[in-house]
C-alpha positions in Angstrom: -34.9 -44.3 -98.5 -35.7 -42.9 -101.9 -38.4 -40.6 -100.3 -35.6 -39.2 -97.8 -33.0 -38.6 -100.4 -35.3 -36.9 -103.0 -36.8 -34.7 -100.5 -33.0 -34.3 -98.9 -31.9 -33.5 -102.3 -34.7 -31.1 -103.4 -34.3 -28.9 -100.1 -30.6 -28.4 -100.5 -31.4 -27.4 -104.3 -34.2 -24.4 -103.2 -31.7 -23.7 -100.7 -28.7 -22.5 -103.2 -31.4 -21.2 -105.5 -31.4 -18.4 -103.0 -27.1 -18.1 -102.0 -25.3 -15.3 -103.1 -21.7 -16.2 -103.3 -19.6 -13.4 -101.5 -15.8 -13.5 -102.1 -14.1 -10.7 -99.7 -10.3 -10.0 -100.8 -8.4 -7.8 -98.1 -5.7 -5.7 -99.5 -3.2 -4.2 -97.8 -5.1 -0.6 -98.0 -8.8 -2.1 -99.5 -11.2 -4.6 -99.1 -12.8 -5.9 -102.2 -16.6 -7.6 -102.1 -17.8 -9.2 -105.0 -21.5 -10.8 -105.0 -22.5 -13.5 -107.8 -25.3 -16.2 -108.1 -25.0 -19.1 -110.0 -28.6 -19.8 -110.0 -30.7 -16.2 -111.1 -30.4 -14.6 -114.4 -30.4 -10.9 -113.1 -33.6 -10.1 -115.2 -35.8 -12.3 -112.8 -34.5 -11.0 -109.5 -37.7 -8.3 -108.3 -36.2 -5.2 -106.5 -38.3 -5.0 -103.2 -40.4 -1.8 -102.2 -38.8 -0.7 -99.2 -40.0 1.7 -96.9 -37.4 3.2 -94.0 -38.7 2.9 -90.5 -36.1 4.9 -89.2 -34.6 8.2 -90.6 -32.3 10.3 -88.6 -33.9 14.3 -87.6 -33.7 16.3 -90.6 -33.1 14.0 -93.3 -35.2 14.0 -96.6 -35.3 11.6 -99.4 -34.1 13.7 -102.5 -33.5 10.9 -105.1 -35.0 7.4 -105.6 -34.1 6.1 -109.3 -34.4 2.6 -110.8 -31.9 1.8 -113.5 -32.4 -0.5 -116.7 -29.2 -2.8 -115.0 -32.1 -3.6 -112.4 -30.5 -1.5 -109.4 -32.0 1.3 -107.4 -30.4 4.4 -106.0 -32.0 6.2 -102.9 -30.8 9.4 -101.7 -31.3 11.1 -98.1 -29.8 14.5 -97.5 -30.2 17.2 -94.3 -29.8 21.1 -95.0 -26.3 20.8 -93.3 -25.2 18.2 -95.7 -25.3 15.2 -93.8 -26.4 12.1 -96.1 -26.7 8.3 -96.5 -27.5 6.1 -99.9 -29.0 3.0 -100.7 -27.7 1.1 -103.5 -30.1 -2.0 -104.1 -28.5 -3.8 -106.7 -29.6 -7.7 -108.0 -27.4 -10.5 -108.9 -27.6 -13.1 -111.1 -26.1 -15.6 -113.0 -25.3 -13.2 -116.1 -23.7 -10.5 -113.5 -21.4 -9.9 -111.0 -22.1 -6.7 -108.3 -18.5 -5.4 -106.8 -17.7 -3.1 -104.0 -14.0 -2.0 -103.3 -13.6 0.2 -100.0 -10.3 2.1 -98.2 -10.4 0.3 -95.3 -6.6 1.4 -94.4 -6.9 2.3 -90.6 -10.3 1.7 -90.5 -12.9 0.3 -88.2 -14.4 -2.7 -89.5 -17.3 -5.4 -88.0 -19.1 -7.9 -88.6 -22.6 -7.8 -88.3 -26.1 -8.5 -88.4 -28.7 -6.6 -90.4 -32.1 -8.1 -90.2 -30.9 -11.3 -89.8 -28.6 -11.1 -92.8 -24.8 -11.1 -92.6 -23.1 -7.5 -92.8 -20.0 -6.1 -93.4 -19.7 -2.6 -91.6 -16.8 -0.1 -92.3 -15.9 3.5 -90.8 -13.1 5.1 -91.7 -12.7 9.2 -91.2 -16.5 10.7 -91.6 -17.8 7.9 -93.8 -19.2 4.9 -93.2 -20.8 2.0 -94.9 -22.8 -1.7 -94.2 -22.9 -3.6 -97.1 -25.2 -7.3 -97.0 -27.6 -9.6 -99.2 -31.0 -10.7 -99.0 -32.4 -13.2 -101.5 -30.6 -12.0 -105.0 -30.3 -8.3 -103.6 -26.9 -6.8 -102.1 -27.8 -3.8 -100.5 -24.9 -0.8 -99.8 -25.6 1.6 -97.1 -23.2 4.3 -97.2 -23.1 8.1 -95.5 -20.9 10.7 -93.9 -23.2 10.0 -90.5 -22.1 7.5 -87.4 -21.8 3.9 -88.5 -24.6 3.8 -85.4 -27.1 5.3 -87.5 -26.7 3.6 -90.7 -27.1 0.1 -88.4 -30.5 2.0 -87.1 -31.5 3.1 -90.4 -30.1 -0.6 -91.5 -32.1 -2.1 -89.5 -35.7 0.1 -90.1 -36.0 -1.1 -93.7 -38.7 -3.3 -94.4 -39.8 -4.6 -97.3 -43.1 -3.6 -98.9 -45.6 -6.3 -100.4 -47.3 -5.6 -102.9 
């Protein structure tokens, strides 16, 4: 019986080493995500390598920076102005990562990206798919089809090095 519990005990611990608390507050014209972990100081989460499998016709990366605050920002832009970003940005115990989007009138899902829970938002032109994996959240926004950022979503793997 001691055996079980331990090992019961120990499994649910390396699970929530892992959870990213997401609170979601819906306001009457905005939705408010906030991200937190209780169990990562910030400074030990590692930002994947990620390569995109898919990339709409045309598009180009023209910016991939990594910040001291331990977030990156990818850029992809066409000649006609079209874009999407990439906000990688880890959480820890010492941080708190927040989102707020105008999600008056707008369409708004549910999802699935790569087996992670999404939150997927068009409104006008613009749409975004924000989720977590590990200690990451990752924010997908662009002025293409909310299709295409699930596609492009759902192309990024991670690189090991």
């Amino acid at each position: 019986v001691a055996i079980l519990s331990f090992g019961g005990l120990m499994t649910v611990e390396a699970y929530r080493e892992k959870v990213i608390e997401i609170v979601v507050t819906v306001f009457h014209e905005l939705t408010d995500y906030r991200f937190s972990s209780e169990k990562t100081e910030v400074e030990e989460v590692v930002l994947p390598d990620i390569s995109f499998e898919y990339v709409p016709e045309g598009m180009q990366k023209i910016q991939d920076d990594v910040f001291a605050d331990n977030s990156r920002y990818i850029i992809f832009e066409d000649d006609a102005g079209n874009f999407f970003e990439l906000t990688q940005m880890a959480v820890g115990t010492n941080s708190t990562f927040g989102i707020i989007l105008d999600t008056e009138n707008s369409t708004y899902k549910t999802t699935s990206i790569n087996g992670n829970k999404a939150f997927a938002n068009a409104k006008g032109k613009n749409a975004s798919i924000i989720w977590c994996c590990n200690d990451v959240v990752y924010d997908l926004y662009g002025n293409i089809d909310l299709t295409e950022l699930e596609n492009i979503a759902n192309g990024i793997t991670f690189i090991k090095k």
